[in-house]
C-alpha positions in Angstrom: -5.3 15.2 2.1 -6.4 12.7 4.3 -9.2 10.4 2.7 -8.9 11.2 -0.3 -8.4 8.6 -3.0 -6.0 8.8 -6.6 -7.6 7.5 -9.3 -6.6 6.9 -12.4 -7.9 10.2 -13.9 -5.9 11.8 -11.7 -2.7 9.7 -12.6 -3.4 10.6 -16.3 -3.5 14.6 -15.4 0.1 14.5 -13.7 1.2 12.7 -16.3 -0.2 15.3 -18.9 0.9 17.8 -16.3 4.7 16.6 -16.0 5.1 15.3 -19.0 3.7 17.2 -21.5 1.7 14.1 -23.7 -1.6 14.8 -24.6 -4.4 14.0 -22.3 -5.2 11.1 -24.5 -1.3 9.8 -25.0 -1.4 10.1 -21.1 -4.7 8.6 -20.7 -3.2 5.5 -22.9 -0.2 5.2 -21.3 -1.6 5.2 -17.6 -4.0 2.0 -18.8 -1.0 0.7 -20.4 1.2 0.6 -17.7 -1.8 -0.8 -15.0 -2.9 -3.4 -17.7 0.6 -4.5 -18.0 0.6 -4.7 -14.2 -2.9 -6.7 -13.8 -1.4 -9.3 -16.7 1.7 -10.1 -14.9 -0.1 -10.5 -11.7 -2.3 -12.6 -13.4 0.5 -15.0 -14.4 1.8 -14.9 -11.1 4.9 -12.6 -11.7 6.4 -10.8 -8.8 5.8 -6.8 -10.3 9.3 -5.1 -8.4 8.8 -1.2 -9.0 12.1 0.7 -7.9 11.7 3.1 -5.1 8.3 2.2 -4.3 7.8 -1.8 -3.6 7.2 -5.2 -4.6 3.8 -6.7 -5.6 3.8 -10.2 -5.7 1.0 -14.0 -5.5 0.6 -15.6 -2.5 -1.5 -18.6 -2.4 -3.5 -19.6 0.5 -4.4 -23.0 1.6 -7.6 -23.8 2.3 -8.4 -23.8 6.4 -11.0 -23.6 8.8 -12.3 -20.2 9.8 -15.1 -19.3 12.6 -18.0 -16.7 11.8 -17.7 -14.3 14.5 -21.5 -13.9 15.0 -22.0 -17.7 15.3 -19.0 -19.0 16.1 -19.5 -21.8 13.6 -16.9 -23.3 11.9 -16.5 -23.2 8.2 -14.1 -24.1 5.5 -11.8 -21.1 3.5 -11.2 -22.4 0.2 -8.0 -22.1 -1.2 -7.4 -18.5 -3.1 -5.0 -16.6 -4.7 -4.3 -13.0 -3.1 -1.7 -10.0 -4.0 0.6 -8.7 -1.3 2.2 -5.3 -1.9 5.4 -5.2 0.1 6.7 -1.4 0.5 10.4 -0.3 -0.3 12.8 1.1 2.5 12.6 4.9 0.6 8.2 4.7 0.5 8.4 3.5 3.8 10.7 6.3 5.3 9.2 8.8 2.9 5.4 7.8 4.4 7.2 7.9 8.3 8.4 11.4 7.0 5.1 12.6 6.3 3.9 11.7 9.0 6.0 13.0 11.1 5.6 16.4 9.9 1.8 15.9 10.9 2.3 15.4 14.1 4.2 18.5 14.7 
């Protein structure tokens, strides 16, 4: 399972899988639920999901960075960025799994 990436086709089949909607209704809902995620980030809302983590705005000021070929110096403009910050239970359940890899 290593490299390999979810998309959100494959969120829409386990949701058709587990929950029994249509591929369509499941379809629908998946984008709903993402687009409802992308808005609130986009207003700067922390997005908490139970048992899995936080997603939340940080903004960045702007500062001096170095290009590591030239070693100039040149100005990072001020951004916006999201930070995902795990729960306890995804991180224990992701130390879990991989500690039944390494065995």
């Amino acid at each position: 399972m290593v490299g390999k990436t979810l998309t959100r086709a494959d969120l829409s089949e386990a949701v058709y899988q587990q929950v029994g909607l249509s591929r369509s209704e499941s379809s629908n809902l998946v984008e709903s639920v993402l687009e409802e995620i992308c808005q609130a980030a986009v207003r700067g809302e922390t997005i908490k999901l139970s048992s899995f983590g936080t997603f939340s705005i940080r903004s960045k000021n702007e500062r001096i960075g170095r290009n590591p070929k030239t070693g100039e110096e040149v100005p990072i403009t001020p951004r916006r960025v999201m930070v995902f910050r795990p729960s306890n239970i995804m991180k224990d359940k992701v130390l879990q799994s991989n500690q039944g890899r390494s065995k």
